[in-house]
C-alpha positions as CSV (number, residue, x, y, z in Angstrom):
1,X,72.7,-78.8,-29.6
2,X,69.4,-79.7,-31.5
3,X,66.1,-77.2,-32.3
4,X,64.4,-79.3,-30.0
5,X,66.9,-79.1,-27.0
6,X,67.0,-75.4,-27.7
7,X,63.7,-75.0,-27.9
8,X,63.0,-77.1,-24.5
9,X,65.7,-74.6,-22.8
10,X,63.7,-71.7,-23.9
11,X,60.6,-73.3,-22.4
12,X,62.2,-74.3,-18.8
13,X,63.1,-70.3,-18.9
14,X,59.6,-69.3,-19.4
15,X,58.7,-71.8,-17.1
16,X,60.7,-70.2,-14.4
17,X,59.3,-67.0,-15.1
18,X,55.8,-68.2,-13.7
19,X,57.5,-69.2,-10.3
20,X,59.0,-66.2,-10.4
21,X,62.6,-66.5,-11.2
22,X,64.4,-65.1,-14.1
23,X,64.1,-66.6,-17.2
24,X,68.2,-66.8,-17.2
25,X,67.5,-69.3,-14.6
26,X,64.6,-71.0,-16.2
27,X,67.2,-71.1,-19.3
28,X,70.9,-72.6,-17.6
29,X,68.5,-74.8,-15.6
30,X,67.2,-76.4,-18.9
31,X,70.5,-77.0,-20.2
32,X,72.1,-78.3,-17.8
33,X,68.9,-80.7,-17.9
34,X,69.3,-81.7,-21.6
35,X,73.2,-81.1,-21.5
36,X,74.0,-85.1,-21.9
37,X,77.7,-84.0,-19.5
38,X,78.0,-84.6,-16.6
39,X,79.2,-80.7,-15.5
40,X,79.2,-77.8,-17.9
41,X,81.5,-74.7,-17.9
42,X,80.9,-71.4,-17.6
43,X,82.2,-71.1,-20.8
44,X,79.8,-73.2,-22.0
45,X,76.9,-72.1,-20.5
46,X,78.0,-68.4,-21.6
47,X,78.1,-70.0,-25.6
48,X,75.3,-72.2,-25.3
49,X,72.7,-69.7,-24.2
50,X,74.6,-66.4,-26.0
51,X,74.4,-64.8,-22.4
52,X,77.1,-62.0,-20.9
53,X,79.2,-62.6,-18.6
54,X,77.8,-60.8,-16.1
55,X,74.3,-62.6,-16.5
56,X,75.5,-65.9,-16.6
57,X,77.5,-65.2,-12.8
58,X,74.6,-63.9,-11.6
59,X,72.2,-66.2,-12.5
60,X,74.3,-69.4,-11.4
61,X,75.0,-67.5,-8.1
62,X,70.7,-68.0,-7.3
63,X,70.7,-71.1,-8.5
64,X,73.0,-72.5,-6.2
65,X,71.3,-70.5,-3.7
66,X,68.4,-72.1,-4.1
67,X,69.8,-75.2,-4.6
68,X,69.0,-76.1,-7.5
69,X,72.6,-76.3,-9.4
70,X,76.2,-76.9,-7.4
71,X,79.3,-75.4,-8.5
72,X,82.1,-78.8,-9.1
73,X,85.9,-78.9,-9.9
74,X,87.5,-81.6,-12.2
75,X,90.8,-82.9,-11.2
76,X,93.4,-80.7,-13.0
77,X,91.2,-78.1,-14.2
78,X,91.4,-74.9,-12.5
79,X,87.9,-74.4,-14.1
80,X,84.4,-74.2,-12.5
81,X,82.0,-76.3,-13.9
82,X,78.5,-76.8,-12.6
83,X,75.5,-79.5,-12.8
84,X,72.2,-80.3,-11.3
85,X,72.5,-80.5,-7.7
86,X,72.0,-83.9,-5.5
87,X,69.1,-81.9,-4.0
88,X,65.7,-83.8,-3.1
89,X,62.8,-82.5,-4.0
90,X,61.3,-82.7,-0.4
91,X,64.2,-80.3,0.6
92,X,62.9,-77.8,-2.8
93,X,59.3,-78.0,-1.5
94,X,60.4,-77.3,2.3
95,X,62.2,-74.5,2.0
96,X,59.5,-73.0,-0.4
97,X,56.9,-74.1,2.9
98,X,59.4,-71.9,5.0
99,X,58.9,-69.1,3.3
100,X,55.4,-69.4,3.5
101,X,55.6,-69.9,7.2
102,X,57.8,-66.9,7.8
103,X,55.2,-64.9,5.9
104,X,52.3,-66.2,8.3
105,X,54.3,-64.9,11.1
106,X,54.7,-61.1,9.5
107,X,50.7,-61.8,8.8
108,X,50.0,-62.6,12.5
109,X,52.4,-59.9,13.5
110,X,50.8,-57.2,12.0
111,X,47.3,-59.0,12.6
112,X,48.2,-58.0,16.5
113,X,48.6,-54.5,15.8
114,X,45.6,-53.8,14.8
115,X,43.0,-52.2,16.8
116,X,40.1,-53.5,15.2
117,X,38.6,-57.0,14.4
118,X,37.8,-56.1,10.7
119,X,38.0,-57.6,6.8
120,X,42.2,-57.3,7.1
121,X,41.9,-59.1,10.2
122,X,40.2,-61.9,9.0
123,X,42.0,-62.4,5.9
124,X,45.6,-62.4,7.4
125,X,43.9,-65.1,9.6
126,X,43.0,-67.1,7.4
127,X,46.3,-66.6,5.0
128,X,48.8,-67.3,8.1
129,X,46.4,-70.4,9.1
130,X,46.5,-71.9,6.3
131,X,49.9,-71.6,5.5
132,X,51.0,-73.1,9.0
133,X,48.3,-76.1,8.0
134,X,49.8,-76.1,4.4
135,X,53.6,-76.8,5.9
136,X,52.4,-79.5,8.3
137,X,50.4,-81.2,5.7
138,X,53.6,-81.3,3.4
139,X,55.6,-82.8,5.5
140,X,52.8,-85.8,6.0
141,X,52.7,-85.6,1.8
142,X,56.9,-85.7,1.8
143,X,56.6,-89.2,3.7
144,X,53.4,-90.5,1.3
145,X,55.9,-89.6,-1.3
146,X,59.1,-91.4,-0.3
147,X,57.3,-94.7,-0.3
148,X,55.6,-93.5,-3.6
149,X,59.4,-92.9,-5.4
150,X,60.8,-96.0,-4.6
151,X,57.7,-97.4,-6.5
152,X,58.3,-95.2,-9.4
153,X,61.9,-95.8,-9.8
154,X,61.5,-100.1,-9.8
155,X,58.9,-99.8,-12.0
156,X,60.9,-97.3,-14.0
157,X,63.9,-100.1,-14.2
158,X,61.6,-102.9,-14.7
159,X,60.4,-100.8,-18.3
160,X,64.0,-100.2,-19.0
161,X,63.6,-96.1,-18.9
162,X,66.1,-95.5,-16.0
């Protein structure tokens, strides 16, 4: 592993931070990124990064939640071994709209128990609005960009940086 791939997993974990994940996450994420195998071990991951046990389980456990990472077996290995998962990044973006939606409910929810049209009221209007706008506007951006990659990756293959 070189300075510079160690110092690019340090910076994916500080990364994470800001979308608030754990810098753990931020840190396997990064290596399995730069990590020129297919699937790591655990092992691996634990020696790599110097992590506990306990940290590393953890932390692989919400990435795959997320899905972000997937858990593989190799034929004859009773080991797990993980790698970047086959997710698209649509599917990353719509689940992170979901949550937002789910919060515009619990706004417009509590926005209808209140007694009084006031400066709360207005704002959890707003909030819940435009997160309901924001997730049908993404799925309109999702189709823009499915043309758009197809684009990307032929002109990507045409400059020999597949």
């Amino acid at each position: 592993m070189t300075e510079e791939k160690l110092r690019y997993i340090e910076e994916a974990g500080m990364a994470f931070e800001l979308f608030g994940m754990t810098r753990m996450a931020g840190r396997i994420l990064g290596y399995l990124i730069v990590c020129d195998k297919e699937a790591v071990s655990f092992n691996e991951i634990m020696e790599v990064l110097k992590a506990s046990k306990g940290s590393i389980s953890g932390t692989t456990k919400q990435l795959i939640a997320v899905g972000f990472v997937e858990p593989v077996s190799l034929p004859g290995d009773r080991k797990t071994y993980y790698r970047i998962s086959n997710m698209q990044v649509g599917s990353i973006l719509k689940q992170r709209i979901t949550l937002f939606v789910k919060f515009a409910e619990v706004l417009d929810k509590g926005r209808g128990l209140k007694e009084k049209n006031d400066r709360v009221h207005e704002w959890t209007l707003e909030v819940s609005s435009f997160y309901k706008w924001l997730g049908d506007e993404v799925d309109k951006v999702l189709q823009k960009w499915e043309a758009e990659k197809e684009n990307i990756i032929a002109k990507s293959k045409r400059d020999g940086k597949s």
